[in-house]
N, C-alpha and C positions, 0 to 999 in steps of 0.2 A: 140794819137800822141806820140811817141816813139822821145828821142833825147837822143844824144849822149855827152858825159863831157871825154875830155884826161887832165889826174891829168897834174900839171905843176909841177912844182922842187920841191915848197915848200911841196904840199900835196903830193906827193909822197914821201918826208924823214920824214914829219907828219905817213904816213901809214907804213912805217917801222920800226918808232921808236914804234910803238903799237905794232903792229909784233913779234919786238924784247921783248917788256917790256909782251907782254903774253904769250912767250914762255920759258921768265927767271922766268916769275913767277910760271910755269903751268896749268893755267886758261886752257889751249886749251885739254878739255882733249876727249871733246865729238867730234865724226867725221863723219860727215853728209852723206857721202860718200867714201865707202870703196877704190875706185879706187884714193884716194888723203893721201898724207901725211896730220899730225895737222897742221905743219907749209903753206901748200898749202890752205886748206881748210884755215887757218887762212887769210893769204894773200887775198883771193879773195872776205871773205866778209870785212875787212878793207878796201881793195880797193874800194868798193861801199859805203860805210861810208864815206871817205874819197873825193871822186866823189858828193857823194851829199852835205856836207860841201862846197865843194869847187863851188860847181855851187849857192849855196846860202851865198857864202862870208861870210861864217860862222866860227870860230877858227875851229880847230880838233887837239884836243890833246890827251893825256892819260886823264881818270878818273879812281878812282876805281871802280869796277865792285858793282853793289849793286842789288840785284834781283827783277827787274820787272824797271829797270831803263831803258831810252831811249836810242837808239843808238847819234842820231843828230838831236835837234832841235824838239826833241817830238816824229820824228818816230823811226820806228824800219826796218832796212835796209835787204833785203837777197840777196844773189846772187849766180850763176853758171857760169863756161864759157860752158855749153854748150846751145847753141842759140837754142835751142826747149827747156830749161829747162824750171820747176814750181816753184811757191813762194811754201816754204812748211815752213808749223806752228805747232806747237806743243800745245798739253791741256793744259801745264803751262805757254805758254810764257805771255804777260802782253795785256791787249784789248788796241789795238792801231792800229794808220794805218801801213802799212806794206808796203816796196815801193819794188818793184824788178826790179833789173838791171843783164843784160848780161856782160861779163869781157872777154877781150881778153886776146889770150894766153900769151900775155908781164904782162898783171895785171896791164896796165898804161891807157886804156879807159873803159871806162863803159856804155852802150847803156840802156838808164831806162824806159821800157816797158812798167810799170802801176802800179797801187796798189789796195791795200783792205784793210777791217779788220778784226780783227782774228773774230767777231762775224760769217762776209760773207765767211771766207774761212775756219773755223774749225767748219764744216756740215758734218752728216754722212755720203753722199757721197762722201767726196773727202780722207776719213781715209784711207791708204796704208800701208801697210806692205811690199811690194816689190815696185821697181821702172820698171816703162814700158817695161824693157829692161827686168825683171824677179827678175833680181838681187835682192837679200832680204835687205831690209833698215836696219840702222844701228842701229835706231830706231822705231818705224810705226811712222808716220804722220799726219798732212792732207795738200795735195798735191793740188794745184788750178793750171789750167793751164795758160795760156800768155793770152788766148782765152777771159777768164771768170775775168780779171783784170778789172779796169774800167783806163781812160784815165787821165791824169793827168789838164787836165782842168777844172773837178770838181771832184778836189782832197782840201775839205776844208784844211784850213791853222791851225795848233796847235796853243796852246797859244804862245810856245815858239819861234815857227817862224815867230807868229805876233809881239810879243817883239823884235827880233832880228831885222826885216825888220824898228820895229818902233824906234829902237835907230840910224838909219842912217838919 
């Protein structure tokens, strides 16, 4: 089951001000995709950070960046606006669940399609060096399609979004 989150005011100037604060810093230096600016590519996964904070009434602020830290609440978020895109992981990221959402072209809803973990989706079959189209990756990867995600229904809960859920 796929559902859809449009950020409302607050999280939408919460996802700008990261936007902003990793663009003054230069954090964004890596680019998933050739066809986007940093600042675009930055935008669109904030916006799904941002998206799922907000559909779990959860803060979203800045943190500093520390490696193998969580995005929101224990997972690790990725997105595309294009509606056939893949969750795609890399061999260093941190083993965690992995949630993938679609972003429209405004960058203000996000449709979240499913997830995995990097154990189930960095398999030698899904390692790419080009993207379907041909086009050569910025990096290789591994690429899971929408297909091979599981549903979020038995999507177990982190620690930290059992803490969060249990402080209300």
């Amino acid at each position: 089951m796929t559902f859809t989150k449009a950020l409302n005011y607050d999280y939408l100037k919460a996802r700008d001000r990261m936007v902003k604060l990793k663009m003054v810093e230069g954090n964004g230096k890596w680019l998933p995709d050739r066809t986007l600016t940093i600042p675009q590519a930055t935008r669109i996964g904030f916006t799904v950070e941002a998206a799922w904070a907000q559909y779990n009434n959860a803060p979203y602020e800045f943190r500093t960046y520390e490696q193998g830290m969580d995005d929101v609440l224990g997972y690790q978020l990725r997105g595309t606006q294009h509606l056939d895109g893949n969750l795609t992981t890399y061999g260093n990221d941190p083993n965690a669940i992995y949630i993938f959402g679609t972003v429209n072209e405004n960058c203000d809803v996000v449709t979240f399609v499913g997830w995995s973990t990097k154990k189930r989706a960095n398999i030698p079959s899904h390692y790419k060096t080009h993207w379907p189209s041909g086009q050569k990756m910025h990096r290789p990867a591994f690429v899971t399609s929408q297909q091979e995600l599981w549903p979020f229904e038995v999507m177990p809960l982190t620690k930290e979004l059992a803490a969060h859920r249990g402080a209300f």
